[in-house]
N, C-alpha and C positions, 0 to 999 in steps of 0.2 A: 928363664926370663921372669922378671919382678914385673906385677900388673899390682894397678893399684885397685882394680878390683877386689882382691882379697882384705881389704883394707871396708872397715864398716865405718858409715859415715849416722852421726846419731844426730835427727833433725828435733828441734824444739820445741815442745808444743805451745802454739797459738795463744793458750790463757799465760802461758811463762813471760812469753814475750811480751805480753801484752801489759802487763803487772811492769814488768820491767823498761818497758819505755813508759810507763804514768811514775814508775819513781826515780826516773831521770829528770822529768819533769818536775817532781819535788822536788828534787836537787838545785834544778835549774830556778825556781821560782825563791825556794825557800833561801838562796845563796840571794838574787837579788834584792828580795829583802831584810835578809840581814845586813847587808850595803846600805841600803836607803836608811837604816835604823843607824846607822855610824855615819848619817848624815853627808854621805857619799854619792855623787850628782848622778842620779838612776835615770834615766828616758822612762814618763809617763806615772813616775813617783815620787810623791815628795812628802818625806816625812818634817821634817824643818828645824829637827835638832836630834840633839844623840840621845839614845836608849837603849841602853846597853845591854840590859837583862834580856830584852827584847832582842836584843841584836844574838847575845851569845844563844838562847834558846831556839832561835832561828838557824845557825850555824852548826848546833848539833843537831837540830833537827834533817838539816841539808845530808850531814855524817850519815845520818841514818839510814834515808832513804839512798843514799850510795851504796850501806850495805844490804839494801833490800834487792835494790839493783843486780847488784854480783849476785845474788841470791836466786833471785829470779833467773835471770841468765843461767847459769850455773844449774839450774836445778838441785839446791842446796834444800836435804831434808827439814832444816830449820828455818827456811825461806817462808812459807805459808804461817806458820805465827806469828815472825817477826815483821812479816808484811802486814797482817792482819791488826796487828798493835800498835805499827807505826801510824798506819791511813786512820784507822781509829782515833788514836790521839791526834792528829793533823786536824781530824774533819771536828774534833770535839770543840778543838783551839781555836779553829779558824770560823765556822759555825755559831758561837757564843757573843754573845753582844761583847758590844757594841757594834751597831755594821758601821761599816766602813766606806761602802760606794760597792758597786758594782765590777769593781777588780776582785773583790772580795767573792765572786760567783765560779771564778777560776780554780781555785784549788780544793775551794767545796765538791765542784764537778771531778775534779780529777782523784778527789778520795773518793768520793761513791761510786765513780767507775771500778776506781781500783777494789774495791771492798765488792761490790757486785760481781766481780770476775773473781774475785776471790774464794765467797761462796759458794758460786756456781759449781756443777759436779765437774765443769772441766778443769774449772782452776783447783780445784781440790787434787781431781788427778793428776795433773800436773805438777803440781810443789806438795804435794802430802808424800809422796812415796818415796821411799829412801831412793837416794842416787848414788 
């Protein structure tokens, strides 16, 4: 008789996850911004014409933070630097004058989260260790 017991089930840790739904959230933020930036009718954004630099930068940025995502998820060895490089640069770009309004307290929040979890020794243990 086959039992799925013999069968190991590998749970995730809490700082992986955690990193990885804040850079779906990048995903999610930085895609509707690069929208609003090609002047595309966003709810509760409005940029008022195209910008393109702005819009592609946005767009790879979104790329990124999708691969930080698998990453995290995954517990990919290379997940904790590349995490740590992209929230960085996010928090750097988004952070630097000119403020914008109080939308702009969003994804500030959501890279210092992510960057705090980061260095924390759980989030080290979690994405530093080969998988």
């Amino acid at each position: 008789m086959i039992t799925t017991s013999d069968t190991t089930s590998r749970t995730r840790p809490p700082a992986a996850t955690a990193v990885g739904w804040l850079a779906v959230a990048g995903v999610v933020g930085a895609t509707i911004m690069s929208l609003a930036h090609l002047d595309v009718a966003v709810p509760f954004v409005e940029v008022g014409r195209v910008v393109l630099p702005v819009a592609i930068g946005l767009a790879v940025g979104a790329v990124l933070y999708a691969v930080v995502a698998y990453g995290a998820f995954t517990q990919a060895s290379w997940a904790w630097p590349v995490a740590l490089v992209v929230n960085g640069i996010a928090l750097a770009a988004t952070a630097g004058p000119p403020f914008r309004g109080p939308f702009e307290l969003v994804p500030i929040a959501v890279s210092l989260v992510a960057i705090g979890v980061l260095v924390s020794s759980a989030g080290r243990a979690a994405l530093r260790s080969r998988r």
